[in-house]
N, C-alpha and C positions, 0 to 999 in steps of 0.2 A: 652413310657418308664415308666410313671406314672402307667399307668395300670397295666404291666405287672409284677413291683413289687408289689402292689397293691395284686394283684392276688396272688402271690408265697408265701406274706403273709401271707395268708388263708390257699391256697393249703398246702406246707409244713405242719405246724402243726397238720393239720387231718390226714395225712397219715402218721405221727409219733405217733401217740394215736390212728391207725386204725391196727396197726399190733397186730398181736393174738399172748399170749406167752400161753405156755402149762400149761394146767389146773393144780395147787398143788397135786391135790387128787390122781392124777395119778401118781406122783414124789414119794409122801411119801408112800402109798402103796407098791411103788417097793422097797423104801428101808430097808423095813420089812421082806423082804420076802428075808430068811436067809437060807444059807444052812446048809445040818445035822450036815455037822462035822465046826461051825462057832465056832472061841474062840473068848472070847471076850479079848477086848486088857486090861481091866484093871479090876483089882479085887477090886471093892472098896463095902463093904457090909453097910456102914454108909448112900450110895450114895442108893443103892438099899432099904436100909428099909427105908430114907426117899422119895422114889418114891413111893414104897408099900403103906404108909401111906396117901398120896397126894392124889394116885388114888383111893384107898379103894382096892388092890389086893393083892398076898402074896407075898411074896420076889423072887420066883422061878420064878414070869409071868415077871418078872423084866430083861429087855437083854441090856445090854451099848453096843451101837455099834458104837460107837466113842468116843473118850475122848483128850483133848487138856488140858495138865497140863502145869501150869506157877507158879512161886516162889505167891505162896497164893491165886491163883487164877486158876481158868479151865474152859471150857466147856465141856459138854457133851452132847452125845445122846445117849436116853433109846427108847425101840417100850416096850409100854405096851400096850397091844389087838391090835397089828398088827400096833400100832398110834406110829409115832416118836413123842416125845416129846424131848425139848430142857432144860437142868439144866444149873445154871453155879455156881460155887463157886468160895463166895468171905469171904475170911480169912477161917474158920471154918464152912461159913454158907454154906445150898443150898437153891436155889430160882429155882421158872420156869422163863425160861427168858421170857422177858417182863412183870413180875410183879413187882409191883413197892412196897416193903413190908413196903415203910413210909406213901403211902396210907391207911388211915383209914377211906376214905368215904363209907358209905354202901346203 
């Protein structure tokens, strides 16, 4: 009995960190790829120039193809050159998520 848990131990855990999840690149890629007649759900052009600005591109390569607004707060997603990227605004500002903008290590 000692073994067999012993064993199931081991076994289990590997074959929960042995399964394959599907590659990213392959996910976001597909969700770039827009068709001709797409509206986007929200017109925000404060949100677009400051994407523009972030990535070095113009305002028109700039597409939100999702947007989650909340009382002072949102998320969104922009594909600039085919690449999702993630924004989220907190009070008045935009940040890319996951950066942390009271980091000032360099």
């Amino acid at each position: 009995m000692k073994k067999l848990i012993f064993t199931l131990m081991f076994v289990l855990p590997t074959l929960y960190f042995a399964q394959e999840d599907k590659p990213k690149e392959l996910q976001t890629t597909k969700e770039c790829d827009l068709p001709k007649d797409f509206k986007e759900p929200l017109k925000n052009n404060r949100l677009k120039k400051f994407v523009a600005i972030d990535n070095g591109v113009s305002e028109k390569e700039v597409i939100i193809i999702r947007a989650q607004n909340g009382f002072g707060s949102g998320i969104y997603t922009v594909c600039v050159k085919q690449q999702p990227i993630q924004y989220q605004k907190m009070g008045t500002v935009f940040m890319r998520e996951g950066k942390n903008p009271f980091n000032n290590a360099k």
